[in-house]
N, C-alpha and C positions, 0 to 999 in steps of 0.2 A: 554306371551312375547309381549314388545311393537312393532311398525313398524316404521322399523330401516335402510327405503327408503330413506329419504334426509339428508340433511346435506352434509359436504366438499365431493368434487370429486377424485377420489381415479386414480389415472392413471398407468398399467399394463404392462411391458414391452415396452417401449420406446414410448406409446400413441395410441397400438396398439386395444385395449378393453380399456373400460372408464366404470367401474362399479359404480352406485351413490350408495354410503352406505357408511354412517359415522365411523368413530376410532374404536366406541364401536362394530360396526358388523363387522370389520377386523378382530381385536381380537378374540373375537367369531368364528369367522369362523375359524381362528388359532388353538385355543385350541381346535374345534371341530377335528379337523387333528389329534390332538396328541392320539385320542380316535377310528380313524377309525380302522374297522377293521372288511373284509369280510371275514366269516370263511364255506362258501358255498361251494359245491359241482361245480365249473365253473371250463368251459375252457376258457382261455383267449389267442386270437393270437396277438401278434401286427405286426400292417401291417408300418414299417417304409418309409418313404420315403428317398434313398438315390439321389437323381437326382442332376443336376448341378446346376437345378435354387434351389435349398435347400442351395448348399453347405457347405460347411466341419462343418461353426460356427452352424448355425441352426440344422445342423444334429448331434450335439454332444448337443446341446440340448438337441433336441429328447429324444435324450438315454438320460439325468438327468432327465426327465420327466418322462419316462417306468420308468424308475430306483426308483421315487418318489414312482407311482403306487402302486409299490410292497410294501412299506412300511406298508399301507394299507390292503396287501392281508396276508392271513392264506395259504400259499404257505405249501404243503405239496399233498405227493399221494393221498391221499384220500378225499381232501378237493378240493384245488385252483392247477391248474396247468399252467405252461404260456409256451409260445414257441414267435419266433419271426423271420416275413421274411421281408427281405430287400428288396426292390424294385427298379428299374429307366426303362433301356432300357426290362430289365427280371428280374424276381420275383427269390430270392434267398432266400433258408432256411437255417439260421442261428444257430436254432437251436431247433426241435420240444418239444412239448408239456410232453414228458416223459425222455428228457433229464438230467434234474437238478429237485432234489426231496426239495430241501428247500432255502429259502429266498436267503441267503446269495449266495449260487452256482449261481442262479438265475442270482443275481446284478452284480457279477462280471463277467459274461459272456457276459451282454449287455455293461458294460463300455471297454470288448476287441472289441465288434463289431466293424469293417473299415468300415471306408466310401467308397463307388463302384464307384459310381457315372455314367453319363448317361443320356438319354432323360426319361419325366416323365411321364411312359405307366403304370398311376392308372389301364386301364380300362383291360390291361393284365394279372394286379397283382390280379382283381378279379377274373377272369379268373381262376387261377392258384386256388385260393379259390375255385372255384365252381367243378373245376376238382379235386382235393387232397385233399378238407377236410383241416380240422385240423389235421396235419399232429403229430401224437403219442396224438392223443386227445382219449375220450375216446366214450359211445353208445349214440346214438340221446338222450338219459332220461337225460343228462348232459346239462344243458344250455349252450350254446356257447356264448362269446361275440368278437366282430371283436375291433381294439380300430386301425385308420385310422391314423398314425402322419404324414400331409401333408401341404405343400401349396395353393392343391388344383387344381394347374396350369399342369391340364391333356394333353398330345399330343393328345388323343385320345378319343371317349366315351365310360362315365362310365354309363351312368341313367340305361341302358338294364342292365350288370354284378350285378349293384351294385343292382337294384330291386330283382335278381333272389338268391341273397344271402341273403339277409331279407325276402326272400318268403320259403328260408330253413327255418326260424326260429331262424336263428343269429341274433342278437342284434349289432348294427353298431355303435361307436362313433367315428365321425369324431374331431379330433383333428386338429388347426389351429397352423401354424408354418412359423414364420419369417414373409411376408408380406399376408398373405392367402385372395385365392380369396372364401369369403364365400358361393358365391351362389352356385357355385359347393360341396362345403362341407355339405351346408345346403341337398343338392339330394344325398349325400353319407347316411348320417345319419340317422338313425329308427326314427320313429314317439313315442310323438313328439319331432319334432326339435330342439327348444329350451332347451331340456334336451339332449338333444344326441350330441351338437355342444359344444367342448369347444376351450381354448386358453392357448396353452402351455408356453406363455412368462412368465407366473407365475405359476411355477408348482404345489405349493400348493392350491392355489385355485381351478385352474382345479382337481387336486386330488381329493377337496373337491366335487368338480360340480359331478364327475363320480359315488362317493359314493351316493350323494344324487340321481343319477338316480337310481343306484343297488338298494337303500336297501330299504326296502320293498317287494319288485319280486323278485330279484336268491340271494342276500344278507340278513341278518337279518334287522330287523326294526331298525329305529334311534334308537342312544343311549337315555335312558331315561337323561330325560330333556335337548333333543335333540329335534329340528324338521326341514322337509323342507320348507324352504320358497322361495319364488319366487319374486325379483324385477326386475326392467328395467335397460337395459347396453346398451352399443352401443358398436359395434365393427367394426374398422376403417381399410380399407385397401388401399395399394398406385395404383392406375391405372394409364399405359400410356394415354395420352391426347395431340393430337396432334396441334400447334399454330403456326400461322405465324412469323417469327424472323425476317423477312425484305424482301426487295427489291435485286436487283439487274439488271445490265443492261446484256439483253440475245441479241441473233441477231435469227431472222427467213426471214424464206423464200418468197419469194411471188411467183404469178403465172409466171409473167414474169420473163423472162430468164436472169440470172447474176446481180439481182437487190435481194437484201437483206436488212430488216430491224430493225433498232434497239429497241429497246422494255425495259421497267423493267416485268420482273419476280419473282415472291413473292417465297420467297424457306421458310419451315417450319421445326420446331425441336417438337421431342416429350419433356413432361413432365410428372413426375409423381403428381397425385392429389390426396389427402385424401378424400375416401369418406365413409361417414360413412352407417350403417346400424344397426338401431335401433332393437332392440331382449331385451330377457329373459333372466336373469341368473336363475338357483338355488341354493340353496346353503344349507348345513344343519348350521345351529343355535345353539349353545348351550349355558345356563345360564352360568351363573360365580357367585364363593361368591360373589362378589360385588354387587348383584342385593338387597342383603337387606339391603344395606349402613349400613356393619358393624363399620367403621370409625366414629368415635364421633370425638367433638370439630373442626370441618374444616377440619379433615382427610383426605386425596383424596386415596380409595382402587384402589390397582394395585394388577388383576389377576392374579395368578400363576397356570395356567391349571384352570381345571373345580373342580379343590375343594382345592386348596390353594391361600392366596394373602399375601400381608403384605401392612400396610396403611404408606402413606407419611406425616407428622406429623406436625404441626405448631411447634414453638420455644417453649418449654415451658411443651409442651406432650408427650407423647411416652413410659408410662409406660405400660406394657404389650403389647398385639397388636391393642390396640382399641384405639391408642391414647387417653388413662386415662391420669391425670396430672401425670407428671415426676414432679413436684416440690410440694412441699407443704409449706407454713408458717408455721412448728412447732415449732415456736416462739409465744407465748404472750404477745402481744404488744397495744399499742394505737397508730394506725397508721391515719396519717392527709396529705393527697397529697395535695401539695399549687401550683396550677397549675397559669402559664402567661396566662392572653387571653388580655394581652395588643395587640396595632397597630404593637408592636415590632414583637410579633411573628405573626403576620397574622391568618388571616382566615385558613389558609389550616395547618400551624403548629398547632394553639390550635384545632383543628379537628385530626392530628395526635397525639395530648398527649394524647387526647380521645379515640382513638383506642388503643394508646399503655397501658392507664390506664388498659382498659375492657379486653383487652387481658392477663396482667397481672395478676388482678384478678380472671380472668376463669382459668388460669395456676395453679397459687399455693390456690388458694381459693377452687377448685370445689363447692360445693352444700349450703357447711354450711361457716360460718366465723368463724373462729377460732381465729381472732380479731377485735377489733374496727376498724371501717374505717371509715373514714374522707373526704372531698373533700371542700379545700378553692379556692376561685377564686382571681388573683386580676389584679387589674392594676394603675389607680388612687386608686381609692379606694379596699377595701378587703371586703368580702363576706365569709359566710359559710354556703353555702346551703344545704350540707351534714353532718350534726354534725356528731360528729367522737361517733361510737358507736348506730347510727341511726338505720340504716338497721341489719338484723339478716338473712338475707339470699340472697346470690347472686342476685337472678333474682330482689328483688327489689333494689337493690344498682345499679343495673344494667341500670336501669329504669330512678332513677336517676340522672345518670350519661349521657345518652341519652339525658335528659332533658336541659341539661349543656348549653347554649349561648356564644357566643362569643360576648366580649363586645367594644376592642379598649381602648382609653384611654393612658397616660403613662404607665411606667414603673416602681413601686415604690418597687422595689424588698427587700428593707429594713425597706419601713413602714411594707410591710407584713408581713415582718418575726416577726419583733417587734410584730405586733396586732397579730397573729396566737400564739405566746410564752405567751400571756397573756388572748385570749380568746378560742383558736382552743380544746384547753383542758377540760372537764368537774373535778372541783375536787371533791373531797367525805365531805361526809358532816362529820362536828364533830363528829358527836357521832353515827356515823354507826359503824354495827357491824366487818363489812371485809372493809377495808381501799383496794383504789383500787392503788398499786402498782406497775404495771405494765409501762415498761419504757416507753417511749412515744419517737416518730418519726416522725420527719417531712420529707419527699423525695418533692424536688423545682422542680419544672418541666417546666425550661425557656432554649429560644432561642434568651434572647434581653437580651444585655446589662441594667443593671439599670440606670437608671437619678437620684436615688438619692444613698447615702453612706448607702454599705452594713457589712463589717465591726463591727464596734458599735453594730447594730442590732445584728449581728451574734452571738455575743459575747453574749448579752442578753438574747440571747435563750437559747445558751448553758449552763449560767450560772444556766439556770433554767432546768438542767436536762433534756434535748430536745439534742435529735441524730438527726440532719443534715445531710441528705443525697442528694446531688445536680446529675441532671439528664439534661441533654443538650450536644450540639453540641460544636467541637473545637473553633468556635467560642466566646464563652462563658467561656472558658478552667480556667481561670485564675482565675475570679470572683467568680466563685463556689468552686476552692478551697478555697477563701479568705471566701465564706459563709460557708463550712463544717471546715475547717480547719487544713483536716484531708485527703491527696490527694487520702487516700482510702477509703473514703466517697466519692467521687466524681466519675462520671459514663458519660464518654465521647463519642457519636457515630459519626461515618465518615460521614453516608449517612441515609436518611428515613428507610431504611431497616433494618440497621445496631443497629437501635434505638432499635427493636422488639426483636431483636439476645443477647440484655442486659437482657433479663429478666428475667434469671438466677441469673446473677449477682447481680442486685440489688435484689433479693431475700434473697443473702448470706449477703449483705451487710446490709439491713434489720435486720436480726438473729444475725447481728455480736454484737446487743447491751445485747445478751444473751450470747453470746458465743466468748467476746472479743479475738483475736489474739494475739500470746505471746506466755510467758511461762503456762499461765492457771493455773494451778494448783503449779506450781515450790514454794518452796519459796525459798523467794529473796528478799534482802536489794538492792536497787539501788539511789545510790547519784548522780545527776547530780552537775557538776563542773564545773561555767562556768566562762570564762573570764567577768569581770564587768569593766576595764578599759576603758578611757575616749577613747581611740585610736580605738574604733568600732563602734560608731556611734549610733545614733538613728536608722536608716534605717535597719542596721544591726540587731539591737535588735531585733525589730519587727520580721526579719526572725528568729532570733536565739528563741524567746520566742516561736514562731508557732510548731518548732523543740521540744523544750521539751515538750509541750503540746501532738505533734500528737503521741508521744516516748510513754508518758504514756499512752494513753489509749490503748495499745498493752497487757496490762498486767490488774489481778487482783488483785483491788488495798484495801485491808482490812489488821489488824492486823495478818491473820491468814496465810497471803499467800504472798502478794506484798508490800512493806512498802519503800514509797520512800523520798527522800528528797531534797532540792536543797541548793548550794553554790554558794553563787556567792564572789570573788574575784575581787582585781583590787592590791594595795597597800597591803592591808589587807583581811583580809577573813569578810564573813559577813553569818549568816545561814539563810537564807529566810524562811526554814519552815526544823525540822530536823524528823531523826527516834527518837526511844526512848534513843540514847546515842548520846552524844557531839561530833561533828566533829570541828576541830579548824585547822588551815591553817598550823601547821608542820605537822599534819596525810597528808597531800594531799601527799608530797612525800614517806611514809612509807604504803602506800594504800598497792601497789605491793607485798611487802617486807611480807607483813602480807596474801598472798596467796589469794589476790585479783585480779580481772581479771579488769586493766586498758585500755581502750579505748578513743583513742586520735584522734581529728578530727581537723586539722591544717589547716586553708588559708593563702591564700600569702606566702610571706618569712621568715614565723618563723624559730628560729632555730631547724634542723632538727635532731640534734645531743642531745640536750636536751631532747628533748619533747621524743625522740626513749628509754631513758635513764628513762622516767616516764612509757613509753609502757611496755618498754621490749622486744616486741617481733616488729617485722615491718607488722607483720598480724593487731595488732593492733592499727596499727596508718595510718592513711586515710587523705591524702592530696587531697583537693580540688580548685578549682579555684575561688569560689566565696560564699558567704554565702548563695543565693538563692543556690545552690547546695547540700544543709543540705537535702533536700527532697528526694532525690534519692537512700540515703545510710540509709536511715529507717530501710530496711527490712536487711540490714549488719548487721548494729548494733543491732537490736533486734536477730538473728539466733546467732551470736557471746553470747550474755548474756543468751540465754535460752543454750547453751551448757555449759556454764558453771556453770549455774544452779542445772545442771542433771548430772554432774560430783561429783564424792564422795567427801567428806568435811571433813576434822578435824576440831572438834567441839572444839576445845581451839586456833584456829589460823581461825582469829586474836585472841589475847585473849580479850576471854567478861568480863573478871575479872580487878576491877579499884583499883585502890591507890596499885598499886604494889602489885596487887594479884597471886597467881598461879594457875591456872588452871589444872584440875584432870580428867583426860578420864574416863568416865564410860562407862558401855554398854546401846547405843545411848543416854546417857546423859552425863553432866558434873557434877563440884562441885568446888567453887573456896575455894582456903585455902587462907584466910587472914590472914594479920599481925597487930596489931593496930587498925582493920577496923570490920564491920559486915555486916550483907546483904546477900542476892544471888549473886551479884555482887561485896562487899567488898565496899558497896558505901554510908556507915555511921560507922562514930564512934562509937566505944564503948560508950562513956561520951553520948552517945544520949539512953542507954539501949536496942539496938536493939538484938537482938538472934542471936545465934551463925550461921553461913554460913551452908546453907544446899544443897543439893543435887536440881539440878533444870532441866527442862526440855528444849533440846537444839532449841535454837533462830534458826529463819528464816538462808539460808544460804547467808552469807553476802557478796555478789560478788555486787562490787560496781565500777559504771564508771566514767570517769573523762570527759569530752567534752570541747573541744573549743569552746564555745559558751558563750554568752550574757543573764544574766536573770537576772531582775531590779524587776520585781515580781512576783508570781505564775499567774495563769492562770487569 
């Protein structure tokens, strides 16, 4: 065990003992407490002090103290017995030695003990010791221990009683209490001293102090991986100190007769002084788990007793008790972090993206990579010093990353994204065997404003199948929507801290290009409908296009699952991109009608009686105040379409059957009966020789929405 003498100052009942021994040996000596335990054959007396200069507060101490003791003692007949006399003007038996057979009787006998109170004739009360014995104690083969709770502050002497009571062979621990004059305590107490003197303003320590005299001699040995040790303490006590307070004018006498003179006279007032007295503590020691720094990853282990703890955990860990990672990347991706080390963000931010990176990656990475990683630099210019898929094991991505410089320069947040969307990438060669597929992810890592248009850029990347994930402060808020596109792509912190507290999140946000948000698996026909009229503005658009973009990627977008389309209207209807059947501008009001779920998102003053009349319901029609406010109600309108989603269907409503066909329920299919017409759907002539209408397998379920919105072109 190491020596656990210095460090902070530990100060004990109001500054009365001053023991130097750091956190880690409090502790210690704490959970050493919770293990003591003399199971000896002793008598123990306590000699309380009830006097006036104690009084009432310090003497109820006392007793928490005795009372501590016992916790400690194997109180039983045949083991520990205790008894307890009260002292001041005369020694008073409270209550002997064969009184009370177990703990408990014990404790609550000394918490009814009254205070007596009286002058403080220590040297009587040994007396009374040397005439009576341990009064119901038991044959001299018993060791005796005397255990002294005083001040100190004798009317009388003790040195003669108190020698001829340790000349019996009683064991004497003086205990200090409230202001104690120790030198006198120090000549009560067996040899030696320092083990025999404690201070009751901390009852568990002194506990501890008594144990580690006992054990070994009338108690059992320390507990294993236990021991005593011994450092330096001071213990301070208040003495009167008498000083001059001033002058005053006195008159005195002289020799000659009726002649008197006037004089100053210095009159003086006592004080009390702190003086210390340098000493010995002991103390018994015990390990804790945390001596073999069970905590991994920056874990900080907190003892619980002498053989439990549990560790306090960085962001990111805490799986089992050894702070293992709580997150893991079980995503397969091609991940490229485009970090700022522009002037924008300083020195000490590009040095926090750097911890927040490594931290990160020790989070959900542990040992191995489970995907490519990446690290571009930019600012004027852009850099990739870390190709994405470089390193194949933590500690050297690690290394580095370490290596990383900060360089100044601008802010060129949109050259970078451009050059990172056309170079940050390895592609696969022609004619490899396994084409590398894997979705690929950019996460932005700035706290500066750009100086040039990000936008454009943005756009470009995503076109080219790049997830944009933006990571910065409120600051920044705005822009990094405008670069993910997608405001839950975007990953916003308060404070320096609050930055480390995300790393969950962009975690999930990460995975989210495997495990898009949505309906996932539903199927689902979804039409967006949007206003294309002159009366909404360019600026609008812009918003209204961002709206349908961040809408779809909520969902899985393939023939077999998500199949969406877009309308835009103004005058006329116009289909910008459809599913596999025709939507034409009188469907838009017969949507409803046909057991489709209409969703209506209206600004300004439209009429509200209308648009409620294409709703149906007022759940789904959503008035806002402004077209930037299309962001907010995402996660509405996606929970509203995946419920209807997951809601049971009639597979002939709408009907899928065209040129006035009739639709035929089967069990979980349909079949259209045509007139005139052939096809699965009834969607060619006869004159064309096509085959009679057969029996077909039911389409996606066609819950389609209508939106107030603007869209001039797909994405």
């Amino acid at each position: 065990m190491g020596d656990y003498l210095i460090c902070p100052t530990v100060w004990l009942a109001s500054g009365m003992q001053e023991i130097h021994a750091d956190q880690e040996t409090i502790g210690r000596i704490s959970a050493a407490g919770q293990l003591m335990w003399c199971s000896a054959s002793i008598d123990i007396l306590f000699l309380l002090d009830g006097s006036y200069s104690i009084g009432r507060g310090s003497f109820e101490r006392s007793k928490h103290f005795a009372g501590k003791l016992c916790d400690a003692l194997d109180i039983h007949p045949g083991r520990v017995r205790v008894g307890m006399v009260q002292f001041s003007s005369a020694p008073h038996l409270e209550f002997s030695l064969d009184s009370y057979l177990t703990k408990q009787e014990v404790k609550e006998r000394i918490k009814r003990t009254v205070f007596r109170g009286g002058s403080t004739e220590t040297g009587r009360a040994l007396k009374y010791i040397l005439r009576k014995g341990f009064p119901g104690g038991r044959n001299l083969t018993v060791p005796k221990i005397l255990i002294i709770i005083s001040d100190g502050k004798s009317q009388g002497s003790t040195s003669m009683p108190a020698m001829q009571v340790k000349e019996r062979g009683t064991t004497v621990f003086a205990v200090g209490i409230k202001f104690p004059r120790w030198e006198e305590l120090h000549a009560l107490a067996s040899e030696p001293t320092e083990q025999h003197v404690l201070f009751a303003g901390d009852a568990s320590d002194a506990a501890n102090g008594l144990y580690s005299a006992l054990s070994g001699s009338v108690c059992s040995a320390p507990i294993p991986g236990c021991k005593v040790e011994s450092f330096p303490c001071e213990r301070r006590t208040l003495e009167a100190e008498k000083e001059q307070a001033g002058s005053y004018v006195c008159w005195k006498g002289s020799k000659q007769q009726n002649v008197v003179h006037a004089s100053l006279c210095p009159f003086y007032r006592l004080k009390r002084v702190s003086v210390k007295h340098p000493s010995r503590c002991f103390r018994t020691v015990c390990t804790d788990p945390c001596d073999s720094e069970p905590c991994q990853n920056g874990g900080t282990c907190v003892p619980e007793g002498l053989d439990k703890y549990h560790c306090l955990c960085p962001v990111g860990y805490g799986r089992g008790i050894h702070c293992a990672p709580k997150l893991s990347l079980e995503c397969g991706v091609d991940l490229l972090f485009l970090m700022d080390s522009s002037a924008g963000v300083t020195l000490e931010g590009f040095l926090r993206y750097k911890a927040f990176l490594k931290r990160f990656l020790q989070a959900v990475m542990g040992r191995d990579l489970p995907a490519n990683v990446g690290v571009a630099q930019y600012d004027t210019n852009v850099r990739i010093p870390i190709a994405v898929g470089q390193h194949k094991d933590v500690f050297s991505l690690m290394k580095s990353i370490d290596a990383l410089n900060f360089s100044g320069g601008g802010t060129l947040t949109g050259r970078a994204l451009r050059y990172v969307a056309q170079h940050g990438f390895r592609s696969s060669p022609v004619f490899a065997d396994v084409l590398d597929d894997l979705p690929r992810v950019v996460v932005l890592l700035t706290d500066s404003k750009s100086q040039d248009p990000v936008a454009e850029a943005a756009k470009y990347a995503r076109d080219r199948d790049l997830l944009l994930i933006g990571v910065g402060s409120s600051f920044v808020r705005a822009e990094l929507a405008e670069v993910t596109g997608n405001p839950k792509q975007t990953i916003v912190y308060s404070d320096p801290q609050d930055l480390f507290n995300r790393i969950p999140e962009l975690q999930r946000r990460i995975c989210s290009v495997n495990n898009p948000e949505g309906c996932q698996v539903q199927s689902l026909d979804l039409v967006f409908a949007v206003d294309a009229s002159a009366g909404v503005g360019l600026a609008n658009f812009l918003q209204l296009r961002d709206f349908v973009r961040s809408n779809s990627w909520h969902f899985t977008i393939n023939r077999d699952v998500t199949q969406i389309a877009l309308v835009a209207y103004g005058s006329r209807a116009h289909t910008v991109f459809a599913l596999d059947t025709h939507v034409n501008n009188s469907a838009l009001l017969q949507l409803r009608d046909n057991g489709v779920m209409v969703f209506v998102v209206v600004t300004g003053d439209a009429e509200r009686d209308t648009l409620l009349r294409v709703a149906g319901s007022p759940s789904y029609l959503v008035r806002i105040s402004s077209y930037e406010d299309l962001r907010h109600y995402q996660g509405l309108i996606t929970e509203r379409i995946c419920e209807k989603a997951k809601s049971p269907v009639n597979l002939c409503k709408p009907n899928p059957c065209m040129n006035q066909g009739v639709c035929i329920l089967r069990p979980g299919s349909y079949w259209c009966e045509c007139h005139g017409w052939e096809g699965p759907h009834c969607e060619s002539s006869k004159a064309q020789g096509m085959t009679a209408a057969a029996p077909v397998q039911p389409p996606p379920n066609p819950s389609q929405i209508s939106t107030s919105s603007l869209a001039e072109s797909w994405l």
